[in-house]
C-alpha positions as a Python dict, from the first residue, in 0.01 Angstrom:
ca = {
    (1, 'X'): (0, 0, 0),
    (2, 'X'): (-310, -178, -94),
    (3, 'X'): (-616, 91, -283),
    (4, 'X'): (-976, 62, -82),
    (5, 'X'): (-1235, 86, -297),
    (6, 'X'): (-1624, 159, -248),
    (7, 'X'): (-1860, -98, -396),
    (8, 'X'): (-1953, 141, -681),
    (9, 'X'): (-1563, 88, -760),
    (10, 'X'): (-1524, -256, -766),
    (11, 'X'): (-1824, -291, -992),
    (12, 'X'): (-1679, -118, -1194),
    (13, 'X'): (-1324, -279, -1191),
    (14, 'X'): (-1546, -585, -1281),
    (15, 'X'): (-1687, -420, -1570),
    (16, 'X'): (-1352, -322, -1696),
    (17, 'X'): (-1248, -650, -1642),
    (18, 'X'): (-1488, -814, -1917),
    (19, 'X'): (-1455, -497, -2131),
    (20, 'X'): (-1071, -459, -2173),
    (21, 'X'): (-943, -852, -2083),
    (22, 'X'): (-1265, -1037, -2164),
    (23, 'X'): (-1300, -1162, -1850),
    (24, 'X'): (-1648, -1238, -1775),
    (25, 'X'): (-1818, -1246, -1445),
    (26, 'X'): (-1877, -1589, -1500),
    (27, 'X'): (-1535, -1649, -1498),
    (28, 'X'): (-1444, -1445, -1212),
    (29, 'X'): (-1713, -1642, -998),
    (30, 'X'): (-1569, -1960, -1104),
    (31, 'X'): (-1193, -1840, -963),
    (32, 'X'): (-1368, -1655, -676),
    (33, 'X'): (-1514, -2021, -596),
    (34, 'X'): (-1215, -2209, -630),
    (35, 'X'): (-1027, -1986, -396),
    (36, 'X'): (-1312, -1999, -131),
    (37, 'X'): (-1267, -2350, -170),
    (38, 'X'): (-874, -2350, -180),
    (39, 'X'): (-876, -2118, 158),
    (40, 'X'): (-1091, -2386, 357),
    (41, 'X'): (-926, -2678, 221),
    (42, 'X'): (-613, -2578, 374),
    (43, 'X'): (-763, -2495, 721),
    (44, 'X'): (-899, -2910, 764),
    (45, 'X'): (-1256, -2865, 770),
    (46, 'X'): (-1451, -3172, 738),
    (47, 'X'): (-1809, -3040, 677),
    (48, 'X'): (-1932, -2705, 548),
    (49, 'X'): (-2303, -2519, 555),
    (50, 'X'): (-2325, -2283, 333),
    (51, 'X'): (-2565, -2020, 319),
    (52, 'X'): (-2639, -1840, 27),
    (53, 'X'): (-2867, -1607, -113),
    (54, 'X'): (-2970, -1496, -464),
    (55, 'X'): (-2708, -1272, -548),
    (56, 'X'): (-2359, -1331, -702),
    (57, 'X'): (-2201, -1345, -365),
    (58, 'X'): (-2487, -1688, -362),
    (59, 'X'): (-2277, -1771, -665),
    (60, 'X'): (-1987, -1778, -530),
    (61, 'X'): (-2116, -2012, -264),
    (62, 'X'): (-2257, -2252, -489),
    (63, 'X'): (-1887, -2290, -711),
    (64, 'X'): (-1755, -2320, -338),
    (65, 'X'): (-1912, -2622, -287),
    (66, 'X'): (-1903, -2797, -598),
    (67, 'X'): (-1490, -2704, -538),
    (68, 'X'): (-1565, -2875, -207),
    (69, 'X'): (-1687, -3206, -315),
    (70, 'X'): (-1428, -3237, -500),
    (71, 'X'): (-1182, -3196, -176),
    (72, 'X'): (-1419, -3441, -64),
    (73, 'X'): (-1534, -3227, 219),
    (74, 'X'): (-1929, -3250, 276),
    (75, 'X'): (-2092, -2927, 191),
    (76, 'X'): (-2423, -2846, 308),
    (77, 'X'): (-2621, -2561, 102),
    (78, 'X'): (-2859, -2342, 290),
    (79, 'X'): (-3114, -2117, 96),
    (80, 'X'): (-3275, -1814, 233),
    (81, 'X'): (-3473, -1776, -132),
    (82, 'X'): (-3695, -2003, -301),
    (83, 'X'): (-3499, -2079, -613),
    (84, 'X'): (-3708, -1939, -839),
    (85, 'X'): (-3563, -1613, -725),
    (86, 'X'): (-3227, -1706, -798),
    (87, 'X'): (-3066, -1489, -1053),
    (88, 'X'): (-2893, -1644, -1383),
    (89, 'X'): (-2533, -1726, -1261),
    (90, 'X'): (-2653, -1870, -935),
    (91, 'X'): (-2920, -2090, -1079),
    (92, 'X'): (-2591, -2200, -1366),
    (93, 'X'): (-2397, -2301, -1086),
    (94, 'X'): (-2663, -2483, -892),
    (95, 'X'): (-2760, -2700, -1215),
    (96, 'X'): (-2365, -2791, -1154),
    (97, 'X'): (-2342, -2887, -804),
    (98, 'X'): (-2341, -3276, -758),
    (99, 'X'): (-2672, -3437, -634),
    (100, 'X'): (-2482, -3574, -306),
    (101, 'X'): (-2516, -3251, -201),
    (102, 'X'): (-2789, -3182, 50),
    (103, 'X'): (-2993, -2839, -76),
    (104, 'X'): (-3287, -2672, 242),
    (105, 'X'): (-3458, -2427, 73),
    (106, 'X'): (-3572, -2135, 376),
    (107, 'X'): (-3561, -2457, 704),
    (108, 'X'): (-3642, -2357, 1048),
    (109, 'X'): (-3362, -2289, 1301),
    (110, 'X'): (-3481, -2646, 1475),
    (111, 'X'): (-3368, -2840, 1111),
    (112, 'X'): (-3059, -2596, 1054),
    (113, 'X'): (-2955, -2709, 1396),
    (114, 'X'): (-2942, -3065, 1337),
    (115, 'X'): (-2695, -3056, 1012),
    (116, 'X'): (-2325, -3151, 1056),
    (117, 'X'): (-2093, -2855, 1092),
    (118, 'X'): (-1745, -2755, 1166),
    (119, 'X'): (-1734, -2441, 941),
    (120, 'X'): (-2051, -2218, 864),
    (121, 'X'): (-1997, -2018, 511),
    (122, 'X'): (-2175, -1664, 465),
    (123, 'X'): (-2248, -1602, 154),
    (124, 'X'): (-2607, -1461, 168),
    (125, 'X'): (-2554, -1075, 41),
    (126, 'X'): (-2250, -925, -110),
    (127, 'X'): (-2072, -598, -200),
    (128, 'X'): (-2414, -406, -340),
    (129, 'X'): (-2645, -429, -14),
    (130, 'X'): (-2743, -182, 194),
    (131, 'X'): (-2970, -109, 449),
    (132, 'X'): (-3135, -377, 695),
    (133, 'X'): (-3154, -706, 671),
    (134, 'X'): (-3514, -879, 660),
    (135, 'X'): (-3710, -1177, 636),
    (136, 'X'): (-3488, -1469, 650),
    (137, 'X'): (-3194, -1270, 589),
    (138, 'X'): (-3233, -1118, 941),
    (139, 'X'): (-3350, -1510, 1083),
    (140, 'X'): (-3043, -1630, 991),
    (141, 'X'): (-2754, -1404, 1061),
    (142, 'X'): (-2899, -1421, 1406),
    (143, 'X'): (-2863, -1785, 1417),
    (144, 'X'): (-2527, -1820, 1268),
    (145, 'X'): (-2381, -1517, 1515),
    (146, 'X'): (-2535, -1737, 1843),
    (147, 'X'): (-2318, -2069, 1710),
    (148, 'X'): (-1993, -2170, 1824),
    (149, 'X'): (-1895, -2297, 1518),
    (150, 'X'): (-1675, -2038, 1299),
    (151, 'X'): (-1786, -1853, 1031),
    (152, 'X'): (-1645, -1742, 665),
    (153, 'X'): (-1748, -1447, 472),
    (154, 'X'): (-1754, -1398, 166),
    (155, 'X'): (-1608, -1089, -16),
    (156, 'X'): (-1798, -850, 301),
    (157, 'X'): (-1999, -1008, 562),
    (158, 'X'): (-2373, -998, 547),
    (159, 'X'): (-2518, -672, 662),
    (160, 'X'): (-2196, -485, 647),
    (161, 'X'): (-2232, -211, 444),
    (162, 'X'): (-1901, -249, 189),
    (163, 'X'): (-1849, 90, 107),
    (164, 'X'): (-1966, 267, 459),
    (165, 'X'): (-1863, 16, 731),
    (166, 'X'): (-2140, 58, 870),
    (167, 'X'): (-2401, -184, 1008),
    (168, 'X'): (-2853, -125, 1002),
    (169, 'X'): (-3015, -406, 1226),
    (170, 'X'): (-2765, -679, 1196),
    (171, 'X'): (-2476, -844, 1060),
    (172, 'X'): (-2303, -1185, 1086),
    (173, 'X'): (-2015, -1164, 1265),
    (174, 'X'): (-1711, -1371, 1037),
    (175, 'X'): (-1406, -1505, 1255),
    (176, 'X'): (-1266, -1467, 832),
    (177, 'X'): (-1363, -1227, 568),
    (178, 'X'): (-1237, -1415, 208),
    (179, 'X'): (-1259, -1088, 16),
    (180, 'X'): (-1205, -1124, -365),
    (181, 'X'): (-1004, -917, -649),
    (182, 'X'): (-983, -586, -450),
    (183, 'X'): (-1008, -428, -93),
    (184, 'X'): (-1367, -282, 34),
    (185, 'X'): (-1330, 34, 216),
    (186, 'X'): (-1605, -97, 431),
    (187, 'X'): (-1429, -369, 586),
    (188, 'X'): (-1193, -149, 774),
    (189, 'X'): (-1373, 137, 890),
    (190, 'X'): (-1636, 260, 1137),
    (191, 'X'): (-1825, -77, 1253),
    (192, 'X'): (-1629, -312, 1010),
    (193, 'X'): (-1356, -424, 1286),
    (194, 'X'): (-1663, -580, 1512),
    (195, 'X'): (-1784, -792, 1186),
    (196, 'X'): (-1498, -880, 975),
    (197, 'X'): (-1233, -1082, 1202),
    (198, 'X'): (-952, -1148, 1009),
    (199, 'X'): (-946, -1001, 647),
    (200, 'X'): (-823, -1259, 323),
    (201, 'X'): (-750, -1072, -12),
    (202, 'X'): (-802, -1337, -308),
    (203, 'X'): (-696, -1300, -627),
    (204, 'X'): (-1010, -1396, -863),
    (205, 'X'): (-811, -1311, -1257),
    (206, 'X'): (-868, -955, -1283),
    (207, 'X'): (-521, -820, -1392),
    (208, 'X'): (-350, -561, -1114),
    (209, 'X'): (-319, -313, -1399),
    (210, 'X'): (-690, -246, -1328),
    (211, 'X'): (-685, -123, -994),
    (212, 'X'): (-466, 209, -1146),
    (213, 'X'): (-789, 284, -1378),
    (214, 'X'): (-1007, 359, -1067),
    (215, 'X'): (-941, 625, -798),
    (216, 'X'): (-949, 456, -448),
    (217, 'X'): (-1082, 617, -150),
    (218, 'X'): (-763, 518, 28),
    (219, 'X'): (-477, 341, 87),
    (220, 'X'): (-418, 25, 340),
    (221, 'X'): (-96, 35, 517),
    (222, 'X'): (150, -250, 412),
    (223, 'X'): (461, -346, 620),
    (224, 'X'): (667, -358, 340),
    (225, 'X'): (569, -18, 307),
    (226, 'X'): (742, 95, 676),
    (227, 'X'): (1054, -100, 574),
    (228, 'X'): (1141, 115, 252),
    (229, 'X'): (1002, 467, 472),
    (230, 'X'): (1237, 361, 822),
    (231, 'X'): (1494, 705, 855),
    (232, 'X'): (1841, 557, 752),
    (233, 'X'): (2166, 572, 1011),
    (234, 'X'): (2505, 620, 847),
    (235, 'X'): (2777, 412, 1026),
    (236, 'X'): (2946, 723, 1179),
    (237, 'X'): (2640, 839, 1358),
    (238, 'X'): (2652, 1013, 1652),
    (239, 'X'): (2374, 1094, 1918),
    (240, 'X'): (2312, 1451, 1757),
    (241, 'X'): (2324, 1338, 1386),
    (242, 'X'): (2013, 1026, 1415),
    (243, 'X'): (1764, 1243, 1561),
    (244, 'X'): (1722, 1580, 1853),
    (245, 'X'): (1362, 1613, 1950),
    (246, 'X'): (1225, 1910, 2181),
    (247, 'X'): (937, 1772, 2411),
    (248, 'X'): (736, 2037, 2564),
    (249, 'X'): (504, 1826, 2807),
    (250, 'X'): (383, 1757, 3145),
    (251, 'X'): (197, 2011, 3406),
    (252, 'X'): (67, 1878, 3758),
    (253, 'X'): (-89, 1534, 3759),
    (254, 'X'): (27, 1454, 3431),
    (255, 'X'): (381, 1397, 3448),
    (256, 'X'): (332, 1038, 3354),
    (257, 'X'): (285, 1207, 2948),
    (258, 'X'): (509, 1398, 2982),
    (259, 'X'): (778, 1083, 3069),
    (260, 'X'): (590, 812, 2814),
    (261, 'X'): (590, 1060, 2538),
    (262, 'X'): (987, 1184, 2574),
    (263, 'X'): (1086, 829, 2648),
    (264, 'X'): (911, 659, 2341),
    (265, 'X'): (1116, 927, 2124),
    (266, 'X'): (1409, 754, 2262),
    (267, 'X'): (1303, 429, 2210),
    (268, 'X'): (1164, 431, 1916),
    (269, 'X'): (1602, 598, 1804),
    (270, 'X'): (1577, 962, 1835),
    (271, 'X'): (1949, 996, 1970),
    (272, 'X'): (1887, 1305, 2202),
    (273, 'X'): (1565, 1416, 2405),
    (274, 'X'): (1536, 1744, 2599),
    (275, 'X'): (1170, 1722, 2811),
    (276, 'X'): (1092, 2087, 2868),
    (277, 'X'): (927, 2071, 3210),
    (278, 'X'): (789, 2302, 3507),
    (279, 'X'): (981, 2402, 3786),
    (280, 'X'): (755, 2311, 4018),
    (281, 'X'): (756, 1965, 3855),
    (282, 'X'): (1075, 1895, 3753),
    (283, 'X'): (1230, 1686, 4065),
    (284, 'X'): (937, 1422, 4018),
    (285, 'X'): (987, 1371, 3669),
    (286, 'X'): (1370, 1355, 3701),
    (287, 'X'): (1372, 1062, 3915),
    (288, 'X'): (1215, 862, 3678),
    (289, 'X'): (1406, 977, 3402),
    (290, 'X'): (1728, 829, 3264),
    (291, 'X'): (1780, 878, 2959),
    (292, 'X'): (1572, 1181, 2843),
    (293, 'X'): (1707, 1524, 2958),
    (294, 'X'): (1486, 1740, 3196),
    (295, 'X'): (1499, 2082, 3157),
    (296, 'X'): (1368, 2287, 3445),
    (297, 'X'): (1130, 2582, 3280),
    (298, 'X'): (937, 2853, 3454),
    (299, 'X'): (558, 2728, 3612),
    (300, 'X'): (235, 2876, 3632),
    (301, 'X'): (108, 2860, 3991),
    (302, 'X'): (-120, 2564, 3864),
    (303, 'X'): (208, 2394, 3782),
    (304, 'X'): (215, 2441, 3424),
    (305, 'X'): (455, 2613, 3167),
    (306, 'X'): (457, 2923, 3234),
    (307, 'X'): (470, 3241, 2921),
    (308, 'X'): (844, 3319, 3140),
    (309, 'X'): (971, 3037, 2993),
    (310, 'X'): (960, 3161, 2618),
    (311, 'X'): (1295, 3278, 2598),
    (312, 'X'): (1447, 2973, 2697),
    (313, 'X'): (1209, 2720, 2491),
    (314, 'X'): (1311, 2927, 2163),
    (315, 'X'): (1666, 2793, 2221),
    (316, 'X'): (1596, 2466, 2236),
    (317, 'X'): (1412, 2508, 1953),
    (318, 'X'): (1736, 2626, 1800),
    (319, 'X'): (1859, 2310, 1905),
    (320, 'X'): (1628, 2040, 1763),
    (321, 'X'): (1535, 1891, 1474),
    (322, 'X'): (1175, 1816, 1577),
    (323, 'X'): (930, 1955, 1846),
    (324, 'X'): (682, 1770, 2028),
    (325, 'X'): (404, 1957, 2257),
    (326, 'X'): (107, 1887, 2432),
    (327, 'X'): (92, 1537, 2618),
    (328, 'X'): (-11, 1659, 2951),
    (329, 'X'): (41, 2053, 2899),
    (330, 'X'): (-285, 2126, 3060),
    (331, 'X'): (-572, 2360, 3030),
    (332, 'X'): (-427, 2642, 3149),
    (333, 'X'): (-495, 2983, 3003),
    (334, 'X'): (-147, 3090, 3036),
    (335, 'X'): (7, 2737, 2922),
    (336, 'X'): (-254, 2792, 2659),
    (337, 'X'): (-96, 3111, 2494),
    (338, 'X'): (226, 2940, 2519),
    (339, 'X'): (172, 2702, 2297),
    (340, 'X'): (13, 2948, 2089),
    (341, 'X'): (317, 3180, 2078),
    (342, 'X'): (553, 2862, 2011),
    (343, 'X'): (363, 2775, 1690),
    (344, 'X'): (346, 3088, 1553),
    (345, 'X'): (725, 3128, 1559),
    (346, 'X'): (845, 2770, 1549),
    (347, 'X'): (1031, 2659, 1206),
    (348, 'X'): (1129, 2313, 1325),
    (349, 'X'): (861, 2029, 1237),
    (350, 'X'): (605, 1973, 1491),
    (351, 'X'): (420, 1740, 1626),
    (352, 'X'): (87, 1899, 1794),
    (353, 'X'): (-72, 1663, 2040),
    (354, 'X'): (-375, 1598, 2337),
    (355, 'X'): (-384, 2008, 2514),
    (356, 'X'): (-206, 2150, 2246),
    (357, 'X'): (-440, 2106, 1983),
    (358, 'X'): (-688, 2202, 2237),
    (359, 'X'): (-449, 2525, 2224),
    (360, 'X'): (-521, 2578, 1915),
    (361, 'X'): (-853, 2498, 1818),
    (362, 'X'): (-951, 2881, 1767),
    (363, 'X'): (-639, 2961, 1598),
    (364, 'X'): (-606, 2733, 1305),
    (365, 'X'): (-456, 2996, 1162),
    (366, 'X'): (-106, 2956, 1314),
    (367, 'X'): (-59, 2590, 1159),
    (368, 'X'): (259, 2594, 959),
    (369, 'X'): (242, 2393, 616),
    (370, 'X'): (301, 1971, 709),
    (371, 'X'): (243, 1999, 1099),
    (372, 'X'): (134, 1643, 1261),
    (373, 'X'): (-156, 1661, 1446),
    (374, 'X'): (-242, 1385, 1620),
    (375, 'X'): (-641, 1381, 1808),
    (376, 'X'): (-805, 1144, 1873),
    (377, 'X'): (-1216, 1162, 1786),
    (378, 'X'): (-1268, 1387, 2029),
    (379, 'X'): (-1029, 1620, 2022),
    (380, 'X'): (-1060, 1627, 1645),
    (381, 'X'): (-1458, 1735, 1729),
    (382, 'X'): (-1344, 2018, 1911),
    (383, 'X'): (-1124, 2150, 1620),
    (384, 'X'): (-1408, 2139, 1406),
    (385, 'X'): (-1575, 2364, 1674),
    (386, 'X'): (-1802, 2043, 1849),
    (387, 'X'): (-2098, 2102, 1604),
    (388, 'X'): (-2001, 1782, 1389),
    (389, 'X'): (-2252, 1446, 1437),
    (390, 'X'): (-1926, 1221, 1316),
    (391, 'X'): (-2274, 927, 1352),
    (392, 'X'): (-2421, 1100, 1031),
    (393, 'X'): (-2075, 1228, 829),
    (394, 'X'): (-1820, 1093, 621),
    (395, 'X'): (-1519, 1107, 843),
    (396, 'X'): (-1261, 1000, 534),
    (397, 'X'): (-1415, 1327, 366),
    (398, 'X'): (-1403, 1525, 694),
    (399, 'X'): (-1024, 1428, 791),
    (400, 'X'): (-942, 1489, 403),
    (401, 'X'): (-1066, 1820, 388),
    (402, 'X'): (-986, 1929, 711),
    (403, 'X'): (-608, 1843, 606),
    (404, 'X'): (-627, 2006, 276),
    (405, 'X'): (-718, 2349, 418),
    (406, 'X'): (-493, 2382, 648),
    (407, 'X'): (-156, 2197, 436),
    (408, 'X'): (-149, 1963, 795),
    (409, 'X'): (-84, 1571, 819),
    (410, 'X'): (-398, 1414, 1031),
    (411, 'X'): (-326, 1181, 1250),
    (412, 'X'): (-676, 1065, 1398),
    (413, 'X'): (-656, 804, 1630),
    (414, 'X'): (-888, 501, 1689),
    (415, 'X'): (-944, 174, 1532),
    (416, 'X'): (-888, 225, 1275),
    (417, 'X'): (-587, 498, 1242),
    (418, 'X'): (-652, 776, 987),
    (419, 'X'): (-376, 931, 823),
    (420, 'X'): (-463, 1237, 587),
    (421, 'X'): (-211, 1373, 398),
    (422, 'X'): (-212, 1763, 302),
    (423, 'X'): (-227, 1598, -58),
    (424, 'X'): (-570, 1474, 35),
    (425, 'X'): (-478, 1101, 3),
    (426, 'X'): (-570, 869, 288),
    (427, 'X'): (-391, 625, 450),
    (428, 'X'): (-601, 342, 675),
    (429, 'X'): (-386, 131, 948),
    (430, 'X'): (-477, -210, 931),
    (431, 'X'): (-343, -311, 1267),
    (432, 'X'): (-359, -268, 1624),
    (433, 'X'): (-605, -415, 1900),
    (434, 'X'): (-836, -289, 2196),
    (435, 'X'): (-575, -351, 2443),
    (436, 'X'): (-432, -7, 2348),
    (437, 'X'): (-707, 162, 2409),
    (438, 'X'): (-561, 260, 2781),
    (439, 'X'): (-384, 569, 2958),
    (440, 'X'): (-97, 747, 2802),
    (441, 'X'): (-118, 476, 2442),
    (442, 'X'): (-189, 821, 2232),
    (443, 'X'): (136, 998, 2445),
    (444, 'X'): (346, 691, 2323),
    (445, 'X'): (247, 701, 2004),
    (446, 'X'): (286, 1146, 1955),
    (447, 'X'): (666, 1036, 2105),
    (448, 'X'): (737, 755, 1848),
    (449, 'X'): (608, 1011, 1530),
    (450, 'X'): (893, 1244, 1670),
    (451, 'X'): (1124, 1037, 1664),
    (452, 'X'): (1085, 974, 1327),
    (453, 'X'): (1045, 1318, 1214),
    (454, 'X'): (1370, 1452, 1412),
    (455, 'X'): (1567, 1134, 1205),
    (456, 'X'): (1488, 1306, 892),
    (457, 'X'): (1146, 1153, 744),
    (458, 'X'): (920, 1308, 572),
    (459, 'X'): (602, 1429, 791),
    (460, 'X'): (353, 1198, 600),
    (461, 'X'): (609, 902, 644),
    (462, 'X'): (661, 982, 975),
    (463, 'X'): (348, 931, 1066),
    (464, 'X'): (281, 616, 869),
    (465, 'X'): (566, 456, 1031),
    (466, 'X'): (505, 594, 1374),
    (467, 'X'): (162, 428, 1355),
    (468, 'X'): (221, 138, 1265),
    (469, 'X'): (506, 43, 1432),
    (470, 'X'): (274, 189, 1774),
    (471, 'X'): (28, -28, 1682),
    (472, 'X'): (251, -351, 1600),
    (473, 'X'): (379, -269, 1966),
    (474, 'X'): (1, -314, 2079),
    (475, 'X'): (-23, -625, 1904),
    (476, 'X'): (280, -760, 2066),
    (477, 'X'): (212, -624, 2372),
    (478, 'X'): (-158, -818, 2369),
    (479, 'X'): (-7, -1187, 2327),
    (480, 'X'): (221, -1168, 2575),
    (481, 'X'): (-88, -975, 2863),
    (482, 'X'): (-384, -952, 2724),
    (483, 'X'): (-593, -720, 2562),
    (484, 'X'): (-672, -649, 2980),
    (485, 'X'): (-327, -601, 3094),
    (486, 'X'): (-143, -370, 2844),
    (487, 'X'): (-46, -59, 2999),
    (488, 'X'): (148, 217, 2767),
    (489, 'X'): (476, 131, 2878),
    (490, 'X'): (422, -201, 2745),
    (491, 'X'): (437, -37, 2384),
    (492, 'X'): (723, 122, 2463),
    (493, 'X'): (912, -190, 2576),
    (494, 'X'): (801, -384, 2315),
    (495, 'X'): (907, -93, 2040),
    (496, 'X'): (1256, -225, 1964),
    (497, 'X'): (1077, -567, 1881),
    (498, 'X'): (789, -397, 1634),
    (499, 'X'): (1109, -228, 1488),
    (500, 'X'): (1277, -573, 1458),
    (501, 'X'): (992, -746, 1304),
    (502, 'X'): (921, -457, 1013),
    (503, 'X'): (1288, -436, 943),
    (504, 'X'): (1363, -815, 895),
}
């Protein structure tokens, strides 16, 4: 797991830094430079315009190039300051740079578009700005998002608020984020994913001992992490020792959750699956059934589980070692205070999902201690009774608290993944692409969780692993159609290969 920090805590990381290690900042913008420099060199590029402003993240451009020259790749600095307003370390480092390199102080788009480029560096604001951007701050981002060429930010791209993720006017949009000495909560969260493309963690000096002395906001989701946390089989296994899961899902017109949801729990190595069903729907979803069980229950005249069928669902839950409901349950008042009754008496851990959280969103009350619930943003609104502007709140403290009151793992789905632990620690999934956002993904991924959970993990790791081995399924699943032609049982063909790739 990698810590997320706000930008309040990686100044002070920084501070402690110089204070403990005597590491000055001085130094830590020389390494931050020579990485910078390092990470282009290796990716051939020929000539580089930097932008910088007057900041330390400026600084960091400046060592860049002088790193640069020394590659012998052209570098090009850009200024969106007069000099003068340069602070100390910047103006050091420009007194250092080589006078072969070409300096524009604030030139018009017509001059900017006339220098030699193959790789456009962003190092205009860093880690403490907020707000919008203005003057030629604003002038240029706009320029450098309309070029072709790609782009490099440094430590957060400008505009991007690094603790929030959140963007005011504008903000360049980086094909690579070079982030240095720690992880920025607000590169992974709320606009970040639009802004960032794909996120570099350099080392700049500051010893990993430091990151322990400051409380992150969260944690980033490693895949070494899923390796270690993957439920164990003993070599005389059988199908009713790796994993029995109880899926109560399905109701007229939504069969198909009902079937992606029980069949991902096989997939993804639950050994047995029993797909409580309605009557009145059970011949469509056997036919397209092989290895799940069906198991014909009593229907509402709507075609949904039916009260009648309470009897026989608490035997099954006798049976298995996790329950899954809601994919596809329905609406249905009756269906409704099933699923109520069933958590209220069920020991087994649980998986609550799409209608039955819906079921449930008056009577929180009935959550047993380490239940999975897995909305997504607006099914989560509606537990917090759909007077919640998630524009204007905190979600990390919203998901954390919400957790923490009721002893539940939070699932919430979207990019990116929340997972909030009944602990109140966070856990951020890294991965994953739009493709996935399609029909039945979130049914797929509730199956997958179960599957875990009836193999013996622990809820929290359960749903760590079940997310991002979903996701890595997406991301498979997009290189081989598309982020246009990935339907959900894509991700369930392509689980045994996510699987594959986290366990080798």
């Amino acid at each position: 797991m990698f810590p997320l920090f706000t930008a309040k805590a990686c100044n002070k990381l920084e501070k402690l830094a110089e204070k403990e290690f005597s590491i000055s900042t001085e130094k830590l913008m020389e390494n931050a430079g020579s990485q910078i420099a390092e990470f282009i060199k290796k990716n051939n590029f020929k000539n580089v315009l930097i932008f910088c402003g007057k900041g330390n993240n400026g600084g960091d451009g400046l060592v860049a190039a002088r790193y640069l020259s020394n590659y012998k790749i052209i570098s090009t600095i850009v200024f969106a300051i007069p000099k003068k307003e340069l602070n100390y370390l910047s103006t050091y480092n420009l007194n250092k740079l080589s006078k072969q390199i070409k300096i524009y102080i604030k030139p018009n788009l017509k001059k900017l578009s006339k220098i030699k480029k193959d790789l456009i560096i962003d190092s205009l604001l860093g880690i403490n700005y907020k707000g919008e951007l203005k003057s030629n701050y604003y002038k240029y981002a706009n320029w450098i998002n309309s070029q072709k060429t790609p782009v490099y930010s440094v430590d957060v791209p400008s505009g991007l608020n690094a603790t929030t993720g959140k963007v005011g006017n504008v903000a360049i949009k980086a094909s690579n984020t070079i982030t240095l000495g720690s992880q920025k909560i607000g590169l992974w969260i709320n606009d970040a994913p639009n802004y960032t493309g794909e996120i570099n963690l350099k080392e700049i000096g500051s010893p990993k001992s430091i990151l322990k002395k400051i409380k992150p906001v969260a944690f980033l989701i490693d895949k070494n992490d899923i390796k270690k946390a993957l439920p164990k089989r003993s070599k005389t296994s059988n199908k009713y020792t790796v994993g029995k899961v109880f899926a109560l899902c399905g109701s007229r017109g939504l069969t198909g959750a009902a079937i992606l949801a029980s069949s991902s729990s096989m997939r993804a190595g639950a050994g047995a699956v029993i797909l409580g069903i309605p009557e009145t729907e059970y011949k469509i979803v056997a036919r397209r059934i092989l290895e799940v069980m069906p198991q014909s229950l009593f229907s509402t005249t709507e075609g949904s589980l039916s009260l009648k069928s309470l009897n026989k669902i608490i035997e099954k839950l006798k049976w298995c070692d996790a329950l899954l409901i809601g994919p596809g349950s329905s609406k249905n008042i009756e269906t409704i205070k099933l699923i109520q009754q069933i958590l209220k008496i069920n020991t087994k851990p649980v998986i609550i999902d799409a209608d039955a959280i819906f079921a449930i969103r008056n009577k929180k009350f009935i959550l047993k201690r380490n239940s999975i619930l897995t909305p997504h943003f607006g099914e989560f609104k509606t537990l917090l009774g759909n007077k919640i502007d998630f524009e204007n709140k905190n979600i990390i403290e919203l998901g954390k608290k919400f957790a923490k009151k009721y002893s539940v793992i939070l699932v919430l789905k979207g990019k990116p993944t929340y997972i909030f632990n009944s602990n109140g620690k966070v856990f951020i999934n890294p991965i994953g692409n739009e493709g996935m956002a399609t029909a039945g993904s979130g049914d797929v991924l509730s199956g997958i969780i179960a599957a875990f959970l009836s193999q013996g993990s622990k809820p929290i790791n359960a749903a760590i692993n079940g997310v991002y081995v979903h996701s890595l399924s997406g991301d498979i699943s997009s290189k081989q159609k598309s982020v246009y032609g990935v339907i959900a049982s894509d991700l369930i063909k392509n689980l045994p290969e996510a699987i594959k790739n986290v366990t080798s």
